[in-house]
N, CA, C and O atoms as a CHARMM CRD file, in Angstrom:
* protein
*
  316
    1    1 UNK  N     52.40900 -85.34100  25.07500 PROA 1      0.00000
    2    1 UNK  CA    51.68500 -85.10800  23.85400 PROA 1      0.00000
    3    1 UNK  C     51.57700 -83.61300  23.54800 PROA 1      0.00000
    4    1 UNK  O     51.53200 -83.21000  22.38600 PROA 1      0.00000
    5    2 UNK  N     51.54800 -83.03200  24.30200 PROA 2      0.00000
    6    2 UNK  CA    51.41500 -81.09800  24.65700 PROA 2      0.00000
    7    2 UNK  C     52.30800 -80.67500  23.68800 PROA 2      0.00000
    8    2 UNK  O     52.18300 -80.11400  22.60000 PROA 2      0.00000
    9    3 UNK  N     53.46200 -81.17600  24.50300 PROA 3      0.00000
   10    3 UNK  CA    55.10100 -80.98900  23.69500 PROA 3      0.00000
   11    3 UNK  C     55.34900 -80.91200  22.46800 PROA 3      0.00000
   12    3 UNK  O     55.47000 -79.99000  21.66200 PROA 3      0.00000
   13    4 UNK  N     55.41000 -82.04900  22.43600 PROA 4      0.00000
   14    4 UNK  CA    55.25700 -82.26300  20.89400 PROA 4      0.00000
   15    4 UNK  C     53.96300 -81.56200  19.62700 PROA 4      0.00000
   16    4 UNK  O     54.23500 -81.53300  18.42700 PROA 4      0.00000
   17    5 UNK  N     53.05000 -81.22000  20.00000 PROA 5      0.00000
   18    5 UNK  CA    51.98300 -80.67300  19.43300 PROA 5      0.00000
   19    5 UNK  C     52.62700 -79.86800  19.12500 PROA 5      0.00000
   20    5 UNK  O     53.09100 -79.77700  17.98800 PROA 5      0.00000
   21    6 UNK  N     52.98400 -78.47300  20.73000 PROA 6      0.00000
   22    6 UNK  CA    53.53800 -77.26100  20.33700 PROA 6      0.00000
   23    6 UNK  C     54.79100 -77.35200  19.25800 PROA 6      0.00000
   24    6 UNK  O     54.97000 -76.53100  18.35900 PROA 6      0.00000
   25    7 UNK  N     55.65300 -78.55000  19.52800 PROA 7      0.00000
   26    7 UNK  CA    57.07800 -78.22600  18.77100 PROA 7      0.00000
   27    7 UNK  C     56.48900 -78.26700  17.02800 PROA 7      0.00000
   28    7 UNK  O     56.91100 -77.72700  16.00600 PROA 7      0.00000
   29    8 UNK  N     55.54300 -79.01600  17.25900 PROA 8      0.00000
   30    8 UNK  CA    55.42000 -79.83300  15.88500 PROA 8      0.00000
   31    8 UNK  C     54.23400 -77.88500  15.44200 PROA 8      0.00000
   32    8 UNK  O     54.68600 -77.37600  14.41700 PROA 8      0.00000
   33    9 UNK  N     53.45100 -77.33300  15.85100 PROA 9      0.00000
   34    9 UNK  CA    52.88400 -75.92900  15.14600 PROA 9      0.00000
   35    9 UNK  C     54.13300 -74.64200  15.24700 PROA 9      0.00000
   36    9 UNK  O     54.37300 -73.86700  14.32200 PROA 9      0.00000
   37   10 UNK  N     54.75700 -74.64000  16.44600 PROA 10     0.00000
   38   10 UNK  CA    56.04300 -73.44300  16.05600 PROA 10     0.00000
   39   10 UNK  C     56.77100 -73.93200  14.74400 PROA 10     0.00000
   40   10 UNK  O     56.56800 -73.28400  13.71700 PROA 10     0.00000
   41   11 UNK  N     57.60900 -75.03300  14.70400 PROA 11     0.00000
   42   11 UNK  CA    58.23200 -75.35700  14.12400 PROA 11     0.00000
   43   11 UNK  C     57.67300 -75.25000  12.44600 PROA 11     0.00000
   44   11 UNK  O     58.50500 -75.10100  11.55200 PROA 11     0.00000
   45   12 UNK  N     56.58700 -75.31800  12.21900 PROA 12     0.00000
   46   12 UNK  CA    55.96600 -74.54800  10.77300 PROA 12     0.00000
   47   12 UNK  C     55.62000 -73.46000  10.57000 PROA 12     0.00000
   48   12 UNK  O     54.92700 -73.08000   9.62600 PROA 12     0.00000
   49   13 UNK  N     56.25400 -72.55700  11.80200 PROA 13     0.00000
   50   13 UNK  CA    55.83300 -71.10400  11.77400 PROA 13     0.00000
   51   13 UNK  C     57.36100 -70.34600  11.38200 PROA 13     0.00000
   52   13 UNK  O     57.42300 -69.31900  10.70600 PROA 13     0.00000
   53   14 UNK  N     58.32400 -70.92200  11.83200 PROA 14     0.00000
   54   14 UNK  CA    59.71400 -70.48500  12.07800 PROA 14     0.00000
   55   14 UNK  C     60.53700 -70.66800  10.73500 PROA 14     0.00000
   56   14 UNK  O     60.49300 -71.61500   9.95000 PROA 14     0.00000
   57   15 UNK  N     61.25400 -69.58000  10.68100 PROA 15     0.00000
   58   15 UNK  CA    62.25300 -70.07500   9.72000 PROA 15     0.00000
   59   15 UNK  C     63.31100 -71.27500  10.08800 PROA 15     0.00000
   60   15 UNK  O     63.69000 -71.89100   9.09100 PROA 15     0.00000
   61   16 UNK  N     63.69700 -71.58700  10.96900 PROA 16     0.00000
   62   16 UNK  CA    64.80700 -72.22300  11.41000 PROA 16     0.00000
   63   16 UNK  C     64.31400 -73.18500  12.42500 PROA 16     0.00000
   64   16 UNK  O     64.60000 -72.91400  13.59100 PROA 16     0.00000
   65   17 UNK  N     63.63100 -74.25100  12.19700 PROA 17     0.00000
   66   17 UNK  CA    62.79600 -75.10700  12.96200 PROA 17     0.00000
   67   17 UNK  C     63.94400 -76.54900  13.55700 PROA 17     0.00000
   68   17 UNK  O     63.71000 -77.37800  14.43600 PROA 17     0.00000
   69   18 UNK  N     65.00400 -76.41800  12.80200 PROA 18     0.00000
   70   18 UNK  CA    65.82800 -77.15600  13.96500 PROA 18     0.00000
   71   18 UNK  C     66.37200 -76.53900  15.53100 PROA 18     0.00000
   72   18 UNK  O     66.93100 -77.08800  16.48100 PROA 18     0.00000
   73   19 UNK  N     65.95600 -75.27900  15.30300 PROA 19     0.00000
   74   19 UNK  CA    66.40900 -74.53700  16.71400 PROA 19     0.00000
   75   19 UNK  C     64.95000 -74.36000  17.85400 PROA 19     0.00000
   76   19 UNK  O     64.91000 -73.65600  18.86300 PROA 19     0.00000
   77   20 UNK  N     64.03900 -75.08700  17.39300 PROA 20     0.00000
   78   20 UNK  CA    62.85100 -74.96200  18.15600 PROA 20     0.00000
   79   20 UNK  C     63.17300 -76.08600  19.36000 PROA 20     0.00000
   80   20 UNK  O     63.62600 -77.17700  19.01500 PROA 20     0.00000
   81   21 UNK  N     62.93400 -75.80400  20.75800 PROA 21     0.00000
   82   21 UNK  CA    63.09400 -76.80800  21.81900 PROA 21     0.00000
   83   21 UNK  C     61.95000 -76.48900  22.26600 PROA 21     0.00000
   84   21 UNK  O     61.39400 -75.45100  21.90700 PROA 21     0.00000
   85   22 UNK  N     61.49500 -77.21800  23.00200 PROA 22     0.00000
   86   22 UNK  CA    59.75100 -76.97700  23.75900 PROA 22     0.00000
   87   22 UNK  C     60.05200 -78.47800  25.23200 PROA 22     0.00000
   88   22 UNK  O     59.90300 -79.69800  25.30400 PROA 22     0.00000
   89   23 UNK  N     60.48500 -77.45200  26.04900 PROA 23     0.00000
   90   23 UNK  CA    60.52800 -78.59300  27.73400 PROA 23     0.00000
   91   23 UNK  C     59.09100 -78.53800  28.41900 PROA 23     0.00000
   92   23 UNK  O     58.35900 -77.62000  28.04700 PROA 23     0.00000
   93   24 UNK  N     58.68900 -79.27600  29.22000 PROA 24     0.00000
   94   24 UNK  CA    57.19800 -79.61800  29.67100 PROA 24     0.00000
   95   24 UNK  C     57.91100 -79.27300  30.78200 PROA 24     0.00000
   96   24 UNK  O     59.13400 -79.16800  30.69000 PROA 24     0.00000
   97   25 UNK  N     57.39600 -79.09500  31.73400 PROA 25     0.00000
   98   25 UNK  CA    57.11100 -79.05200  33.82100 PROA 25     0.00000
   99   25 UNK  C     55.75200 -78.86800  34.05700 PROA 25     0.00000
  100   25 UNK  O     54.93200 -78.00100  33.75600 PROA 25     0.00000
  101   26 UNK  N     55.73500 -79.88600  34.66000 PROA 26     0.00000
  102   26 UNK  CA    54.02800 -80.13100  35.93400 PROA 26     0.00000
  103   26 UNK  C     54.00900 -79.68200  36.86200 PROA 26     0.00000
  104   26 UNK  O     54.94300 -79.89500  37.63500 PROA 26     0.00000
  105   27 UNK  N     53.12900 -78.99400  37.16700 PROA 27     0.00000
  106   27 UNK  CA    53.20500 -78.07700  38.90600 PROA 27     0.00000
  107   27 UNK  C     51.88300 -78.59800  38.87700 PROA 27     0.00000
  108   27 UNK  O     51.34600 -79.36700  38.07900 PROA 27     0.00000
  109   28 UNK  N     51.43300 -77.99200  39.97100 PROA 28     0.00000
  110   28 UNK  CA    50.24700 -78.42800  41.00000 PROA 28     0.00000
  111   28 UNK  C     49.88800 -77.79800  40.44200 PROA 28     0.00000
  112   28 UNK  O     49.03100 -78.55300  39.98300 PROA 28     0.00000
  113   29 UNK  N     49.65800 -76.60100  39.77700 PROA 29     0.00000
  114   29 UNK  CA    48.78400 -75.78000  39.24800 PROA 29     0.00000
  115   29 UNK  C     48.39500 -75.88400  37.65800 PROA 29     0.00000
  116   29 UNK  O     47.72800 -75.00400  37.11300 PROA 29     0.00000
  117   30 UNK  N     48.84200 -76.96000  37.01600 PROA 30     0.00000
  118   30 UNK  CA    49.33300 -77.29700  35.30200 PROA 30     0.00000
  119   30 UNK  C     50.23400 -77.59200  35.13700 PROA 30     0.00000
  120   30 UNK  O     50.97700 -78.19500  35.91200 PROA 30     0.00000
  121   31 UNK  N     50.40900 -77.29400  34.20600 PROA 31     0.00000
  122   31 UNK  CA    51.81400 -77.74400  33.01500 PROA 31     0.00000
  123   31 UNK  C     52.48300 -76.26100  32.05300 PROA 31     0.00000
  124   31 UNK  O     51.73700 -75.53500  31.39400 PROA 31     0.00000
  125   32 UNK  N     53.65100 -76.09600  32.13700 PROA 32     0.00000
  126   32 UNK  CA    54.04800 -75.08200  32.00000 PROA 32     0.00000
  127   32 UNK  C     55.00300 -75.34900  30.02000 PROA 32     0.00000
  128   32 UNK  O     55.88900 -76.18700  29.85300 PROA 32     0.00000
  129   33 UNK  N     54.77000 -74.93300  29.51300 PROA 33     0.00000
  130   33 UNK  CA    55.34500 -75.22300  28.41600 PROA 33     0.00000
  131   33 UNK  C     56.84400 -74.42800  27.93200 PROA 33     0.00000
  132   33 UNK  O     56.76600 -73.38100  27.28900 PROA 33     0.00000
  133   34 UNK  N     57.64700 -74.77700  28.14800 PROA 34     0.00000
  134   34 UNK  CA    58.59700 -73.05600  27.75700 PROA 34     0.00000
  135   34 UNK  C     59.36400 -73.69500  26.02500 PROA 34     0.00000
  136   34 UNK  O     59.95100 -74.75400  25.80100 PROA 34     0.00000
  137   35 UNK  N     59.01900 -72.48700  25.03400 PROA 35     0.00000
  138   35 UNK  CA    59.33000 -72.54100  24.00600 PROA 35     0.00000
  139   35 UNK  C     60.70700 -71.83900  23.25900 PROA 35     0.00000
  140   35 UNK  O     60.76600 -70.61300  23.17200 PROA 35     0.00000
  141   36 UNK  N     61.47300 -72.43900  22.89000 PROA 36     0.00000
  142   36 UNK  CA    62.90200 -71.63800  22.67400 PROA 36     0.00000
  143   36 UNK  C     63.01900 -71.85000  21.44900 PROA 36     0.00000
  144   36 UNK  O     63.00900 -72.99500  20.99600 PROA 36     0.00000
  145   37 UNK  N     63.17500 -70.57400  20.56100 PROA 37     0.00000
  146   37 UNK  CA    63.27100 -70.46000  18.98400 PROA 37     0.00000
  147   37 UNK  C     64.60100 -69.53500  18.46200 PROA 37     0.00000
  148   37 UNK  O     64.98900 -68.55300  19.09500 PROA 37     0.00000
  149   38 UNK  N     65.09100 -69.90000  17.49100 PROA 38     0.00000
  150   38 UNK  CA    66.05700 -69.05700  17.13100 PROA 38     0.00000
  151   38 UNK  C     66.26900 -67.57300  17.58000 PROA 38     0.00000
  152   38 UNK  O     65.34600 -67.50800  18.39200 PROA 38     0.00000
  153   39 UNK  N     66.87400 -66.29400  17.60800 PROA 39     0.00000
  154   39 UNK  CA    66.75000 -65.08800  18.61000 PROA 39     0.00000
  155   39 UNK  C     65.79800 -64.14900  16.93900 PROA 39     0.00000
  156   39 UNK  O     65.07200 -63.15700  17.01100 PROA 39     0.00000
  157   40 UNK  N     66.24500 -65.06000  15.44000 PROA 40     0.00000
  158   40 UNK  CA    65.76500 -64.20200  14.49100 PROA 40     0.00000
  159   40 UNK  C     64.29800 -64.43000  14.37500 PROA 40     0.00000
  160   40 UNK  O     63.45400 -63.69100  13.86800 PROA 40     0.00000
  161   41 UNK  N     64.14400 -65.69000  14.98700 PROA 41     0.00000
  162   41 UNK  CA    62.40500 -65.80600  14.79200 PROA 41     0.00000
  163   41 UNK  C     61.31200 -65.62800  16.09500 PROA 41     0.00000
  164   41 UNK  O     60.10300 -65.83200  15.99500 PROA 41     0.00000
  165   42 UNK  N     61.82800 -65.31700  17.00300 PROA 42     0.00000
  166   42 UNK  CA    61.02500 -65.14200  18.05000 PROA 42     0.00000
  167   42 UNK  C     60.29000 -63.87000  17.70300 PROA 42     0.00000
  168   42 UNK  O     59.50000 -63.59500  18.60600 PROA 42     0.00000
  169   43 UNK  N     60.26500 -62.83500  16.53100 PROA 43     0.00000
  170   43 UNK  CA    59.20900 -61.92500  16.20000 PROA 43     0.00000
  171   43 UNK  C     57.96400 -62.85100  15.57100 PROA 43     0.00000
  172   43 UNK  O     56.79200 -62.56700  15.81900 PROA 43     0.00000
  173   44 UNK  N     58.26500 -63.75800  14.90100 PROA 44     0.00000
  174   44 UNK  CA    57.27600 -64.80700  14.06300 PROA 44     0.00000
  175   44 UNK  C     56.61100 -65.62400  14.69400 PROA 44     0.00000
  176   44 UNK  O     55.67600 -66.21900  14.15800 PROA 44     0.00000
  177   45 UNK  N     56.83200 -65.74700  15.49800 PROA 45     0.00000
  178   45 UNK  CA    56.11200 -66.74800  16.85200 PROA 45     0.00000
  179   45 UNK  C     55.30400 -65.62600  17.75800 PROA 45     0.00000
  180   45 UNK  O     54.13200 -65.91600  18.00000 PROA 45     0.00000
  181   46 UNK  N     55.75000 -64.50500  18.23100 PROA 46     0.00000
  182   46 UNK  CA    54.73400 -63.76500  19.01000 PROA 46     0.00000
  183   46 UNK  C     53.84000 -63.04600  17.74600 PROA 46     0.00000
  184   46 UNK  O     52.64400 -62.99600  18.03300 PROA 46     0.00000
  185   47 UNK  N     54.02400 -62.72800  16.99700 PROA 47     0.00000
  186   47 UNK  CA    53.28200 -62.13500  15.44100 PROA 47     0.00000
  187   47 UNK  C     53.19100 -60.73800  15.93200 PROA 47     0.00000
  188   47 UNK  O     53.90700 -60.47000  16.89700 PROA 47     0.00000
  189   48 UNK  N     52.48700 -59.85600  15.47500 PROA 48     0.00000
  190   48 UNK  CA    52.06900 -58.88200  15.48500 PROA 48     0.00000
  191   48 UNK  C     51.03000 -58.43800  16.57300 PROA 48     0.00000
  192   48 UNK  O     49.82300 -58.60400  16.39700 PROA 48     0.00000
  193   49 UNK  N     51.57100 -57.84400  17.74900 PROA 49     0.00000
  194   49 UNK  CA    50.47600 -57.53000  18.69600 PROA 49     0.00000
  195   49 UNK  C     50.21300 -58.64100  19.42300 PROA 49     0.00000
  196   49 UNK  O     49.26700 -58.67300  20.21000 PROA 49     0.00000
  197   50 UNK  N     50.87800 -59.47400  19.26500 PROA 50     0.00000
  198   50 UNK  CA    51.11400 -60.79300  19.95100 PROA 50     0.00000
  199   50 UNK  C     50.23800 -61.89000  19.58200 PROA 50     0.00000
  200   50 UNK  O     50.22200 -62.93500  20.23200 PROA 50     0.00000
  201   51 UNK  N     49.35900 -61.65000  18.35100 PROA 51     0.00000
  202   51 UNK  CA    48.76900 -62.39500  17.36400 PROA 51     0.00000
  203   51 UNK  C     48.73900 -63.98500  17.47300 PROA 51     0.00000
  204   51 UNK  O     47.86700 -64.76700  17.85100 PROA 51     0.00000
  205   52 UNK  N     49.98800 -64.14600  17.01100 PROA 52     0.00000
  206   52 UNK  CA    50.69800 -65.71200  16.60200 PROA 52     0.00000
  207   52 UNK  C     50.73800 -66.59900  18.09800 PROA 52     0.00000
  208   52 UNK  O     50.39700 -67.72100  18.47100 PROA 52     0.00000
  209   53 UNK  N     51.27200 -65.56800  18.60800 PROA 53     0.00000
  210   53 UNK  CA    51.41100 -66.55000  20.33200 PROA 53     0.00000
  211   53 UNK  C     49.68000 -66.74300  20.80900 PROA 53     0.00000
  212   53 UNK  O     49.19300 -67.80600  21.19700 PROA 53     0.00000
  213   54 UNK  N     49.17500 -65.85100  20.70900 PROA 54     0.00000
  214   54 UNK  CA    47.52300 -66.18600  21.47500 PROA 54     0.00000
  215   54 UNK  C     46.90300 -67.11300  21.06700 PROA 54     0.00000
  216   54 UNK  O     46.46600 -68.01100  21.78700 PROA 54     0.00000
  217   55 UNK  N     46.70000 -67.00400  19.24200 PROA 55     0.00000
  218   55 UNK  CA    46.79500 -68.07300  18.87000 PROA 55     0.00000
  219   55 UNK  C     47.22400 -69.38600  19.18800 PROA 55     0.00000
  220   55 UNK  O     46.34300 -70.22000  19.39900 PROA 55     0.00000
  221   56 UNK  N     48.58600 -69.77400  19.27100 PROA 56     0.00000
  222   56 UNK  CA    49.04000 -71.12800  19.28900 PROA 56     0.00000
  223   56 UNK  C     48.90800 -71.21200  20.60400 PROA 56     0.00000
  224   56 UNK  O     49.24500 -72.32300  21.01300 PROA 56     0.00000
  225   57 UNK  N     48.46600 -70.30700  21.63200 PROA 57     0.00000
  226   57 UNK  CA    47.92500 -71.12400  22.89800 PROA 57     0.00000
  227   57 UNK  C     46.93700 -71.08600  23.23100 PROA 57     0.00000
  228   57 UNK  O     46.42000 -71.33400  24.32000 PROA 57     0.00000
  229   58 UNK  N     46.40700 -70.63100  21.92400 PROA 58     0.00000
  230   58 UNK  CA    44.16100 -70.93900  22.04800 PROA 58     0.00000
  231   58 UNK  C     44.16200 -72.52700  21.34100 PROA 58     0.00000
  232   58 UNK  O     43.24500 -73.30500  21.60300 PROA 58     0.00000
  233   59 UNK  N     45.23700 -72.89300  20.46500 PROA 59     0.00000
  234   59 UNK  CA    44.96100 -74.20400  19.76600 PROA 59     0.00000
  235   59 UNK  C     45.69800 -75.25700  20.77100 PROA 59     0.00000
  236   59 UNK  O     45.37000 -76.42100  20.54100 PROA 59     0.00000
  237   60 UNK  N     46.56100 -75.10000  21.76100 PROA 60     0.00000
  238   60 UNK  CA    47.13600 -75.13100  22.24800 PROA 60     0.00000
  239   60 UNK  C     46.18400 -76.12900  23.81600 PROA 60     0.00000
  240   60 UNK  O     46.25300 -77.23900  24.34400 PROA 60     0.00000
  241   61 UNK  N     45.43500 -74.92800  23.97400 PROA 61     0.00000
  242   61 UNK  CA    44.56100 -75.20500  25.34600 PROA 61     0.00000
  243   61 UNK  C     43.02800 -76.21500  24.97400 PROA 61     0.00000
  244   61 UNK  O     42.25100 -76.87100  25.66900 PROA 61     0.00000
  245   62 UNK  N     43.11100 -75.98100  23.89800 PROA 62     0.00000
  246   62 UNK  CA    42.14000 -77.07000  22.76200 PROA 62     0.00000
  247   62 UNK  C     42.38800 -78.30900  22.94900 PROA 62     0.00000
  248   62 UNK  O     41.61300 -79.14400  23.41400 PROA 62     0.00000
  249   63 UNK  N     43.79800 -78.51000  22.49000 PROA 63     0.00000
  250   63 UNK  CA    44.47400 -80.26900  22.63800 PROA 63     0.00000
  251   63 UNK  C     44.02000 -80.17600  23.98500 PROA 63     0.00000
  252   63 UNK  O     43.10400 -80.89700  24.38100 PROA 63     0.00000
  253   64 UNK  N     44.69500 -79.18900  24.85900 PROA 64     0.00000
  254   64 UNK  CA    44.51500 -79.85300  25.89300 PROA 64     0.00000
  255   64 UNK  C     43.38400 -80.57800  27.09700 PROA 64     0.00000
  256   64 UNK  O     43.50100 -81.15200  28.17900 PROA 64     0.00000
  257   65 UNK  N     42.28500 -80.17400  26.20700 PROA 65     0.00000
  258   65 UNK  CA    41.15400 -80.53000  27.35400 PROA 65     0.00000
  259   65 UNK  C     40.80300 -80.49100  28.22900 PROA 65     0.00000
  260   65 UNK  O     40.06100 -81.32500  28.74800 PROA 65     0.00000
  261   66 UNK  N     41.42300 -79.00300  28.94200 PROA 66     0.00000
  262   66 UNK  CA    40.56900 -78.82000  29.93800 PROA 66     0.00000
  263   66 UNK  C     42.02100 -78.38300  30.78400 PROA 66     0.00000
  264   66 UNK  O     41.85100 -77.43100  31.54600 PROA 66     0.00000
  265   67 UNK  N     42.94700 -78.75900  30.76000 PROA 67     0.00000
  266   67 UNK  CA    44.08600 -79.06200  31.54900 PROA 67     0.00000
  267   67 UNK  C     44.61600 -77.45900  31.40800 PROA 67     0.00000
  268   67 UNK  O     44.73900 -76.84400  30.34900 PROA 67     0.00000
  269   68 UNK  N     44.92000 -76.91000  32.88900 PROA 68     0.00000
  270   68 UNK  CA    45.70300 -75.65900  32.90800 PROA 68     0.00000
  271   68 UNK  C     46.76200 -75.53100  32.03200 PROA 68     0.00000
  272   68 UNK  O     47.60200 -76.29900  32.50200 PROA 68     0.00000
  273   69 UNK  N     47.36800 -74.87100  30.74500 PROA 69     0.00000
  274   69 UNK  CA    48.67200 -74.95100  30.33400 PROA 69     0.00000
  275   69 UNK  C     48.92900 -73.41900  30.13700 PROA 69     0.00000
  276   69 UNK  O     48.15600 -72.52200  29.80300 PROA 69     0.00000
  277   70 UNK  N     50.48200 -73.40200  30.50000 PROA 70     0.00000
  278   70 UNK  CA    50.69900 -72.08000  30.55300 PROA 70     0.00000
  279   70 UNK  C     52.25700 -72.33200  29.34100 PROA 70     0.00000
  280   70 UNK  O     53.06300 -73.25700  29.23800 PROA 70     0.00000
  281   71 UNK  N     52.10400 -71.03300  28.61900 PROA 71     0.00000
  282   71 UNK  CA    52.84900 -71.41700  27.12100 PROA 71     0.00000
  283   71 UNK  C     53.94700 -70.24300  27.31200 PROA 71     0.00000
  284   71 UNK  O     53.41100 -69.19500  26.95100 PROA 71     0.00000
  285   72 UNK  N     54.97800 -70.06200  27.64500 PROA 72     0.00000
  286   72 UNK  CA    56.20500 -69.41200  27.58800 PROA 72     0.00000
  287   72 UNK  C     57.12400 -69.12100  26.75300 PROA 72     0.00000
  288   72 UNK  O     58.03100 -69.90400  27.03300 PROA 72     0.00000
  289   73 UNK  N     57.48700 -68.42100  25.82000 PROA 73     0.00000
  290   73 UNK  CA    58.24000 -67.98900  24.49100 PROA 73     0.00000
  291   73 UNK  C     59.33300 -67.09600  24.84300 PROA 73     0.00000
  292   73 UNK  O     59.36800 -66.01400  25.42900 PROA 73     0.00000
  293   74 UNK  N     60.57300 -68.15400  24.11200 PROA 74     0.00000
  294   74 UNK  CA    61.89500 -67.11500  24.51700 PROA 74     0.00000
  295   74 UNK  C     62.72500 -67.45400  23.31900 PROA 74     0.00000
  296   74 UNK  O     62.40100 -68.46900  22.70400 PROA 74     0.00000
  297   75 UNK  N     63.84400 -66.69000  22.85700 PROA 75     0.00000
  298   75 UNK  CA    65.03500 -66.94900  22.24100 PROA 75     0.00000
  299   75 UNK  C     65.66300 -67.77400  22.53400 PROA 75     0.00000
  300   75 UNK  O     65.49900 -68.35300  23.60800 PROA 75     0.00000
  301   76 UNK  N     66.43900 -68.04500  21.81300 PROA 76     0.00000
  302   76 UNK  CA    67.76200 -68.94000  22.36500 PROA 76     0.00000
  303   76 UNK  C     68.67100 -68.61100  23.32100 PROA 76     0.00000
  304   76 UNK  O     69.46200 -69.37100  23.87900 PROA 76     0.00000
  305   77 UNK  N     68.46100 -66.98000  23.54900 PROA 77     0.00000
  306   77 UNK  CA    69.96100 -66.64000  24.60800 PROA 77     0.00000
  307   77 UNK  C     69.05600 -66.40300  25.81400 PROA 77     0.00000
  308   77 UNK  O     69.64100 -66.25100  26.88600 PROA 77     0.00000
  309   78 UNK  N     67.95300 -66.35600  25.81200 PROA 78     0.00000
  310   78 UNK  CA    67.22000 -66.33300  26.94600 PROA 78     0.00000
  311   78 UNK  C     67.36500 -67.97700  28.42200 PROA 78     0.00000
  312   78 UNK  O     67.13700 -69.15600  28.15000 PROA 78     0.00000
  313   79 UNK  N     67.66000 -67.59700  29.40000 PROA 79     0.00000
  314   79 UNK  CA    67.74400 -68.46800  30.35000 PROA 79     0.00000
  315   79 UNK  C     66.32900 -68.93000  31.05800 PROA 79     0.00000
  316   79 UNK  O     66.33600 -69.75600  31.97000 PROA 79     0.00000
């Protein structure tokens, strides 16, 4: 449900929202979110001063209820 939340708020932030992927992993310690956006919109997703990203993982940790989530933002050429 995480997943999809995040794909479903980047993906109205981005110009190019068919290139948004968002993979889940569970560790013992949470759930790790890693977000991959086009290489032209990954300025629009961290925002200004890193604005946009704190954001979407303050609304982010909201859904989640309580549950450790850790929110990771990369380009597309990023591994």
């Amino acid at each position: 449900m995480l997943s999809e939340a995040l794909h479903h708020l980047v993906a109205g932030i981005v110009d190019n929202p068919d290139d948004v992927s968002v993979k889940e992993r569970s560790h013992r310690r949470g759930t790790t979110l890693r977000v991959r956006v086009s290489p032209n919109d990954i300025g629009r997703v961290i925002g200004k001063g890193g604005r946009t990203a704190t954001a979407v993982r303050t609304v982010i940790s909201a859904v989640a209820g309580g549950e450790d989530v850790r929110i990771d933002f990369a380009d597309g050429t990023s591994r």
